[in-house]
C-alpha positions as CSV (number, residue, x, y, z in Angstrom):
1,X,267.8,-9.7,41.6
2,X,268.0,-8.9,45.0
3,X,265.8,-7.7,48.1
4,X,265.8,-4.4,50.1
5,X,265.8,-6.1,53.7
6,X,269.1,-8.1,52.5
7,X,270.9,-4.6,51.5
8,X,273.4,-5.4,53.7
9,X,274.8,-8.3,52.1
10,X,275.7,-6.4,48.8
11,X,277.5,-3.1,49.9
12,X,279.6,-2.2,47.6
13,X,278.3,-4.6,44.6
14,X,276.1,-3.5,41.5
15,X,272.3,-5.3,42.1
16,X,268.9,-5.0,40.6
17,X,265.9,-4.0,42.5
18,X,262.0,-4.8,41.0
19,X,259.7,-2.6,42.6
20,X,257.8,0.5,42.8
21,X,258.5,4.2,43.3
22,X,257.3,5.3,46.9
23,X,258.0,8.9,46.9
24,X,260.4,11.3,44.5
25,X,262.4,14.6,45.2
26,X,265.0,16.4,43.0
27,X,267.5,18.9,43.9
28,X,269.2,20.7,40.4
29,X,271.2,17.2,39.0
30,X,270.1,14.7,41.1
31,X,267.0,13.2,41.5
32,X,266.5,11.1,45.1
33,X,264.1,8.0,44.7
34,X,262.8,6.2,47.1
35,X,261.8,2.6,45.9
36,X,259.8,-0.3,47.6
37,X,260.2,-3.9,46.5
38,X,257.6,-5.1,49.6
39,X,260.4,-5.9,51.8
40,X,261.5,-2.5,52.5
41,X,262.1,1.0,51.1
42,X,265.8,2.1,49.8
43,X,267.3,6.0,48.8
44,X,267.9,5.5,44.6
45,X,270.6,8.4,43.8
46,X,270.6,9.4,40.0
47,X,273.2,11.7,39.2
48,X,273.3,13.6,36.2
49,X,276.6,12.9,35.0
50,X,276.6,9.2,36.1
51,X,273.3,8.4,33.9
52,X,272.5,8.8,30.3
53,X,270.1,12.2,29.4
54,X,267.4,9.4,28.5
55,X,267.7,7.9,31.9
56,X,267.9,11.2,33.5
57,X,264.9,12.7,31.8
58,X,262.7,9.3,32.7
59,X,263.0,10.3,36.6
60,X,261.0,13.8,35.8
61,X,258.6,11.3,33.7
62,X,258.1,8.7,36.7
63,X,255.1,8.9,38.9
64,X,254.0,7.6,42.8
65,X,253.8,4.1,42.4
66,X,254.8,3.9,39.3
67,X,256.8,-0.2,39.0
68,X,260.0,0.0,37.7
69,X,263.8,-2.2,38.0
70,X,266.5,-0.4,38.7
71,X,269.7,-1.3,38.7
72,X,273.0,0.5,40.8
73,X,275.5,-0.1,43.2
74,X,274.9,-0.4,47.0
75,X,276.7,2.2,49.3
76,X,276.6,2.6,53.3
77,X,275.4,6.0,53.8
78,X,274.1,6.9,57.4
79,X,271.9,9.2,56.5
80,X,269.8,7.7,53.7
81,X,266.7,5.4,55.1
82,X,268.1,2.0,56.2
83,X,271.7,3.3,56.3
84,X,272.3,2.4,52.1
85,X,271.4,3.7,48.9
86,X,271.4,2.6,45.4
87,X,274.1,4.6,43.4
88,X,271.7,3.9,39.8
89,X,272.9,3.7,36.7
90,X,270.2,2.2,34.6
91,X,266.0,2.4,35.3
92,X,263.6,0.6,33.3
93,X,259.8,1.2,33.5
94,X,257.3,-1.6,33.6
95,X,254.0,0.4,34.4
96,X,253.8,4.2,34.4
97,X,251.2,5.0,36.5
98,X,248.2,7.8,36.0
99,X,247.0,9.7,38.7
100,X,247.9,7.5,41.8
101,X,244.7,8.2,43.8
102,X,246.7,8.7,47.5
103,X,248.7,11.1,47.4
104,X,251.0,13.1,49.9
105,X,247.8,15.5,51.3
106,X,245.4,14.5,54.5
107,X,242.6,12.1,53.4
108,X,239.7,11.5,55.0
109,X,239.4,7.5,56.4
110,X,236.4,6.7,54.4
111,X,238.4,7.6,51.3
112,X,241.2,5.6,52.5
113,X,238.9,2.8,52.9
114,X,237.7,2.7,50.0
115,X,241.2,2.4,48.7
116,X,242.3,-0.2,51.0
117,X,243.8,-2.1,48.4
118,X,245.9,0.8,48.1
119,X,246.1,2.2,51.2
120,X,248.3,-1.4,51.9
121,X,250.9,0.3,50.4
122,X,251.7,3.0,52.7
123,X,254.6,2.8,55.4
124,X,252.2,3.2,58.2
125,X,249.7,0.2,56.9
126,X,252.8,-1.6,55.7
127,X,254.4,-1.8,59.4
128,X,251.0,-2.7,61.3
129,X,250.6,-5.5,58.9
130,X,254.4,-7.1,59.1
131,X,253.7,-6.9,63.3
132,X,250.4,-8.7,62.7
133,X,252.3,-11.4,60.2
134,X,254.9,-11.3,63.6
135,X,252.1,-12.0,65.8
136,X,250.8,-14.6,63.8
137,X,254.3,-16.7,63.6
138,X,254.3,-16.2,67.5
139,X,251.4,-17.6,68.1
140,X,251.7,-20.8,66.2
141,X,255.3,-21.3,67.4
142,X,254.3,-20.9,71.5
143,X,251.6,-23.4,70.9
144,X,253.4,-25.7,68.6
145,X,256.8,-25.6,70.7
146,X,254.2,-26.8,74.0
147,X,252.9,-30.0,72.6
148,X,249.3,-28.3,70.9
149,X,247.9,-29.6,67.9
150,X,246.2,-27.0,65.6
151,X,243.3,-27.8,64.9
152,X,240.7,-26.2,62.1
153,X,237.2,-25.8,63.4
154,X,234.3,-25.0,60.4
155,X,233.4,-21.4,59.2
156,X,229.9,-22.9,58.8
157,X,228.1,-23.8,62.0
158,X,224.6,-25.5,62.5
159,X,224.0,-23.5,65.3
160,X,225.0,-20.3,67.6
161,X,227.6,-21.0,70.6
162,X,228.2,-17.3,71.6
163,X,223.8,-16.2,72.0
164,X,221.4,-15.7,68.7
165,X,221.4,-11.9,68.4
166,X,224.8,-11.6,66.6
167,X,224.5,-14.6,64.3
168,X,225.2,-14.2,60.1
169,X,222.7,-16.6,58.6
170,X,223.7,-18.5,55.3
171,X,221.4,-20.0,52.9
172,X,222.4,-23.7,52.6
173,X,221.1,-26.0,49.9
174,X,218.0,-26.8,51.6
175,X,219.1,-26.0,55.4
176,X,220.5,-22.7,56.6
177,X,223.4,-22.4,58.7
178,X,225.4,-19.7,60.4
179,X,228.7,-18.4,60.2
180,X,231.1,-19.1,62.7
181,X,231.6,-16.9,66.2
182,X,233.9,-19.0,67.2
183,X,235.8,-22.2,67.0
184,X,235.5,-22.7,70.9
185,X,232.7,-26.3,71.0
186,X,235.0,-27.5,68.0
187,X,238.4,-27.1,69.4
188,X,236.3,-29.0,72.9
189,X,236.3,-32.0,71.0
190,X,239.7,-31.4,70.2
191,X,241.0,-31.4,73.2
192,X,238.6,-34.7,74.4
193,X,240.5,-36.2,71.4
194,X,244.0,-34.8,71.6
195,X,244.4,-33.5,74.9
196,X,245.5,-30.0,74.2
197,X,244.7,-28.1,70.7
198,X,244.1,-24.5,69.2
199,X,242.2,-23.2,66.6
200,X,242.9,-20.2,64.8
201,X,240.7,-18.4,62.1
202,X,238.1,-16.4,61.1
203,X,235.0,-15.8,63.2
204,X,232.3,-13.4,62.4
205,X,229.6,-11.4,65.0
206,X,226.6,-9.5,63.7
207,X,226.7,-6.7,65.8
208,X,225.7,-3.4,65.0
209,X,228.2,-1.7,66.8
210,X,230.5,1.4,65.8
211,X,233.1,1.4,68.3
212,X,236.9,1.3,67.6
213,X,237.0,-2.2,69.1
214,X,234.4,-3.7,66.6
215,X,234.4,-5.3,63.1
216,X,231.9,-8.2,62.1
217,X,235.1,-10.4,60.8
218,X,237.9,-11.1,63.3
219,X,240.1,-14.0,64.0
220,X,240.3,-15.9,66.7
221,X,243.1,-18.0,68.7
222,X,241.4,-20.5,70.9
223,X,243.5,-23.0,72.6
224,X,241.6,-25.9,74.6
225,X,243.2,-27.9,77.7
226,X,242.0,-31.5,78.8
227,X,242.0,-31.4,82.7
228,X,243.0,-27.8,83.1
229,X,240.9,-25.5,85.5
230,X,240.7,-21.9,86.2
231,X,244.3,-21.2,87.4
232,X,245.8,-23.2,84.6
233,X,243.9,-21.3,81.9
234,X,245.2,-18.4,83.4
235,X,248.6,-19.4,83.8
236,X,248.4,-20.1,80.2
237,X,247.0,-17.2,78.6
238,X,249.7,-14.8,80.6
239,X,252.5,-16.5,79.1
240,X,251.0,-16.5,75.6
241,X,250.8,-12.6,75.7
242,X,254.0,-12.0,77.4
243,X,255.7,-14.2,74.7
244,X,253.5,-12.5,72.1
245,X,254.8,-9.2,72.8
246,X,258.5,-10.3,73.2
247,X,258.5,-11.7,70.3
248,X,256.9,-8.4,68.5
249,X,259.4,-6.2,70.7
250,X,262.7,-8.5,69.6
251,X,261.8,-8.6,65.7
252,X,259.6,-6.1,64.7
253,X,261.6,-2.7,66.1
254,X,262.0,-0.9,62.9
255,X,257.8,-1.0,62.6
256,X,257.3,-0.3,65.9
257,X,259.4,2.9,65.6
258,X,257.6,3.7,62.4
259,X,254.6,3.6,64.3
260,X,256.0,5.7,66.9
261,X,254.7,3.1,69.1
262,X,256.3,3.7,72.7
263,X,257.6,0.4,73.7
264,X,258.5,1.8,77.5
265,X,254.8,0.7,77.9
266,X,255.5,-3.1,76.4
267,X,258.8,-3.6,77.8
268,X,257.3,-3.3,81.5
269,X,255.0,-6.7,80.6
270,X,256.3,-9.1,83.1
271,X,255.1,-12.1,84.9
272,X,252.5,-12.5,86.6
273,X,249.5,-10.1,85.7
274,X,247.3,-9.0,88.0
275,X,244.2,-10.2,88.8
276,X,240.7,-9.0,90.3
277,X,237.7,-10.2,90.7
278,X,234.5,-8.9,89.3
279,X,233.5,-7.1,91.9
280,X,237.1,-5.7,92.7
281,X,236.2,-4.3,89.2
282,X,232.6,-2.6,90.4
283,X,234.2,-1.5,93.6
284,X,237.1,0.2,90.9
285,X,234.5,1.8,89.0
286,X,232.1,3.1,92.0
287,X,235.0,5.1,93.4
288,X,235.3,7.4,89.5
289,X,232.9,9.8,87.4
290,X,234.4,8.8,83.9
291,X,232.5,5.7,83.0
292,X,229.3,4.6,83.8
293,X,228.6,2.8,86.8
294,X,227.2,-0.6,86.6
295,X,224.8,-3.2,88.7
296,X,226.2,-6.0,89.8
297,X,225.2,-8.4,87.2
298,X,225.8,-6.5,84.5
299,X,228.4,-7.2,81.8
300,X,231.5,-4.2,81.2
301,X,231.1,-2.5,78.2
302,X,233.6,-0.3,76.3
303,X,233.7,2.8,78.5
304,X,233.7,0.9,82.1
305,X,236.7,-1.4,80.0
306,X,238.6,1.7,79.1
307,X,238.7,3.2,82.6
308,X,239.6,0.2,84.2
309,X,242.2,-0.6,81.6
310,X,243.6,2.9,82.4
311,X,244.2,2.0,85.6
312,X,246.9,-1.0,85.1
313,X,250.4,-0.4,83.0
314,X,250.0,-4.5,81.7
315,X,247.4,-6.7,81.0
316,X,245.4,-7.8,83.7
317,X,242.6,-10.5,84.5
318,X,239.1,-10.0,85.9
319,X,237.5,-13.5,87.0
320,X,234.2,-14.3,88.0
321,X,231.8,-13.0,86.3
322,X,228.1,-13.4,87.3
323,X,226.9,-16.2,85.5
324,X,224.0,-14.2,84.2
325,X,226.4,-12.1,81.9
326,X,228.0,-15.3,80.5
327,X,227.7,-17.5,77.8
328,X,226.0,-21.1,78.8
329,X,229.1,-23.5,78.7
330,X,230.5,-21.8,81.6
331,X,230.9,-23.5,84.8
332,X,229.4,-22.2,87.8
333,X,231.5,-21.6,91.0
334,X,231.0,-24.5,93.0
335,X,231.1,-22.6,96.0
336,X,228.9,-19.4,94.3
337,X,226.8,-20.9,92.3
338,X,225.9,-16.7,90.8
339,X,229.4,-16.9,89.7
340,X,230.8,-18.4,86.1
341,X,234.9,-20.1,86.9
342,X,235.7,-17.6,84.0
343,X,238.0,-14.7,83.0
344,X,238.6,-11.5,81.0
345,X,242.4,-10.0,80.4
346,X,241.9,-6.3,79.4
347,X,245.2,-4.6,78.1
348,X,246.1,-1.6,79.6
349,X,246.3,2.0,77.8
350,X,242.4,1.9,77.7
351,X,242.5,-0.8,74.8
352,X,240.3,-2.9,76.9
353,X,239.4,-6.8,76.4
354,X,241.4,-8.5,74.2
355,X,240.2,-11.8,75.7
356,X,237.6,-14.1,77.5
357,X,237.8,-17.6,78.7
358,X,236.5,-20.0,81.1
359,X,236.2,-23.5,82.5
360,X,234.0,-25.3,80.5
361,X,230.7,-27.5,82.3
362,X,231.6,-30.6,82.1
363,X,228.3,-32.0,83.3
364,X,225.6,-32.9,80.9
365,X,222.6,-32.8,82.9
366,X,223.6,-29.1,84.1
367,X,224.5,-28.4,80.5
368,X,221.8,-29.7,79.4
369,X,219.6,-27.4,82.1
370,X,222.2,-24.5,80.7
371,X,220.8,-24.6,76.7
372,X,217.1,-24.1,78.0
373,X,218.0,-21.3,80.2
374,X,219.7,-19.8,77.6
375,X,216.5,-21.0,75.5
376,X,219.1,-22.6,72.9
377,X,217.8,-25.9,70.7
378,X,219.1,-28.7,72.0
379,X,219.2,-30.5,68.9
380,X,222.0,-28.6,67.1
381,X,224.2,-29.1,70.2
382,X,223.6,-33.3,70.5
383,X,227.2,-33.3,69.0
384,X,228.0,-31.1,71.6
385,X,226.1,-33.0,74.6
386,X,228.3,-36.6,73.1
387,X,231.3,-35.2,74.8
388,X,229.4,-35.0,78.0
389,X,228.5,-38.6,77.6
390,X,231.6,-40.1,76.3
391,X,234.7,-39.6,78.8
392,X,233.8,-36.3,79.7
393,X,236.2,-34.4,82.0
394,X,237.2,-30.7,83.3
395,X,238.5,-28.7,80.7
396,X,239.4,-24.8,80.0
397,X,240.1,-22.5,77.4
398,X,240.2,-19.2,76.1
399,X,239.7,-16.7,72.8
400,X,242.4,-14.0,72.0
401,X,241.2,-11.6,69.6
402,X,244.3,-10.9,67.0
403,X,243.2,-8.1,65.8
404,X,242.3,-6.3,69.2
405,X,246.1,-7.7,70.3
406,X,247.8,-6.3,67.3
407,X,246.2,-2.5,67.7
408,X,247.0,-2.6,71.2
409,X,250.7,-3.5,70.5
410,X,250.8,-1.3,67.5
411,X,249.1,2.1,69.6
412,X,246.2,1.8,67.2
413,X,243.4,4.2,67.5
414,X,240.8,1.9,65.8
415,X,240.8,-1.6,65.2
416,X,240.1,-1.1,61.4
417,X,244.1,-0.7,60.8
418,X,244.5,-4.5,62.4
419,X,243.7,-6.3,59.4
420,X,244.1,-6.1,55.7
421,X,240.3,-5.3,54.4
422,X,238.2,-4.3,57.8
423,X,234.6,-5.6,57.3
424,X,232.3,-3.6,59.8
425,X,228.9,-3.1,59.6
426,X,228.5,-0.3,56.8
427,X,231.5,-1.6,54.8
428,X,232.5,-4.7,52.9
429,X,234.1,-3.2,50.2
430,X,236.9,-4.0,48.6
């Protein structure tokens, strides 16, 4: 048996291919089929006179996504898809299928969701998903290759570290507990243990939004430094997207292109991005009439993120934040004490944030001062406080969201596409 993205290798030798039938077209006595083996899609040529009438009379028979080995001989041809074809001479059927539900016509993108399992299968869903697998392995290997230890924080959390409004509760034997919004406090005590660590997984927010940005599951990479301030952090998170989107630009071509993803726009990612501070940003969106304007103190939201991220051809940071519209581990300027030592990067094309990070207080009397502004319990956070008062120092860190990355990089219209099943808040099926 062989596989479609090794084609190459067999030119001009007789192989068998197990897969599925993608599409079908006939023209008098041939019939052109395109099969899938979930490594790529090849150009099977039956001809007529090269077949048996059995054979021949099975390719009227076979249906979309119907899964079926084939067997034929690989020949260069420049203008079949991939540059080869499959001259067959010999198709057996495993499962005929019966009315494929997606077919060729427009369907609507509730339909489609409710055939994501389906849906998967189509080139379009096929490519974003082999970028996001891409981006995955990228991510891993810059981390790994700089000395970080993954490290895998809990899905279940005692408590909230990103505010109580968008928490999922769980029943738990006799306790409750909530599911994670991030593995930020856990990958702290990584880093007081390890020195420099990342965690990477699922982390879910209950928010009852509808944008194209949201979905209530996401994952998260969040990479914590021992010692590292501000700069660092920053440093640090503009190589990790530069080397992200090399990395998708030198091995995922072929899906870009099927995305019709204009890579002009990626390729002019260089080193450094810029930054501005908060209320560089403000000042930004004073001077326009597209987005609403905002009080100083106030938190972007989508639109104010989409002008300004219109404005920059690469990512770009805005840093300090009033502390007021940040979370409570955030240290405090200690020149400005208004200010959080924290950043955003927004990603330019109007996609917006695709990640927040900070230093992280290091004190424990001020953090401790922090949980009762923010009116948090203290007592789910003692484990939290112990790395305040054992060998606490400065450290920093930030949260990429993957699947806000990937439909930036892939020209994504809605963040839905970024991941296999999209939960959101009217929708957890399939």
């Amino acid at each position: 048996m062989a596989y479609i993205k090794e084609i190459a290798k067999y030119e001009g030798q007789e192989i068998t291919i197990k897969g599925w039938l993608y599409n079908k077209r006939s023209s008098g006595k041939i019939y052109f089929l395109l099969i899938r083996d979930g490594t790529g899609i090849i150009q099977g040529l039956v001809l007529e006179d090269n077949v048996s009438k059995k054979t021949f009379e099975l390719c009227d028979r076979l249906t979309q996504e119907s899964s079926i080995i084939v067997k034929g001989k690989v020949r260069k041809d420049s203008r079949a898809p991939g540059g080869y074809e499959l001259e067959l001479n010999d198709i057996k059927v495993v499962q005929l299928t019966e009315s494929y539900p997606i077919s060729k016509k427009t369907h609507g993108i509730d339909f489609l969701l409710s055939n994501r399992h389906l849906w998967l299968r189509s080139r379009r869903q096929y490519a974003i998903l082999k970028v996001r697998a891409e981006v995955i392995r990228a991510i891993n290997d810059f981390f790994d290759s700089r000395g970080f230890l993954r490290f895998d924080a809990p899905i279940l959390t005692p408590s909230s570290c990103e505010g109580t409004t968008t928490l999922f509760e769980v029943p738990y034997f006799d306790n409750k507990v909530y599911l994670s919004q991030s593995g930020q406090l856990y990958a702290e005590a990584g880093c007081m243990a390890f020195g420099k660590v990342y965690t990477f997984g699922p982390t879910f927010r209950a928010e009852l939004s509808k944008t194209k940005r949201h979905i209530t599951e996401f994952w998260q990479i969040e990479p914590e430094v021992a010692y590292a301030n501000l700069d660092d952090i920053m440093k640090l998170a503009e190589e990790f997207v530069s080397y992200i989107v090399k990395r998708v630009l030198d091995k995922r071509e072929e899906e870009l292109s099927i995305l019709e993803r204009d890579t002009k726009l990626l390729e002019k990612i260089k080193l450094p991005f810029s930054r501005i501070t908060y209320k560089e940003a403000l000042n930004l969106l004073d001077k326009q009439t597209e987005a609403p304007k905002l009080k100083w103190g106030e938190d972007l939201g989508a639109p104010q993120e989409t002008y300004l991220a219109n404005q920059f051809e690469v990512p770009f940071f805005i840093h300090h934040y009033p502390a007021s519209c940040k979370a409570f581990y955030m240290k405090r300027d200690p020149e400005n004490s208004e200010l959080s030592l924290c950043i955003d990067m927004l990603a330019p094309e109007g996609y917006g944030e695709i990640m927040t990070g900070s230093e992280r207080e290091d004190n424990l009397k001020i953090l401790e001062q922090r949980l009762k502004e923010f009116n948090l319990p203290k007592k789910p956070q003692e484990w939290y406080l112990d790395l305040r008062r054992y060998g606490s120092v400065p450290h920093s860190g930030f949260g990429l969201g993957l699947e806000r990355t990937i439909a930036w990089l892939c020209g994504l219209k809605h963040i839905r596409e970024a991941i296999p099943f999209p939960r959101t808040i009217d929708r957890a099926y399939p």
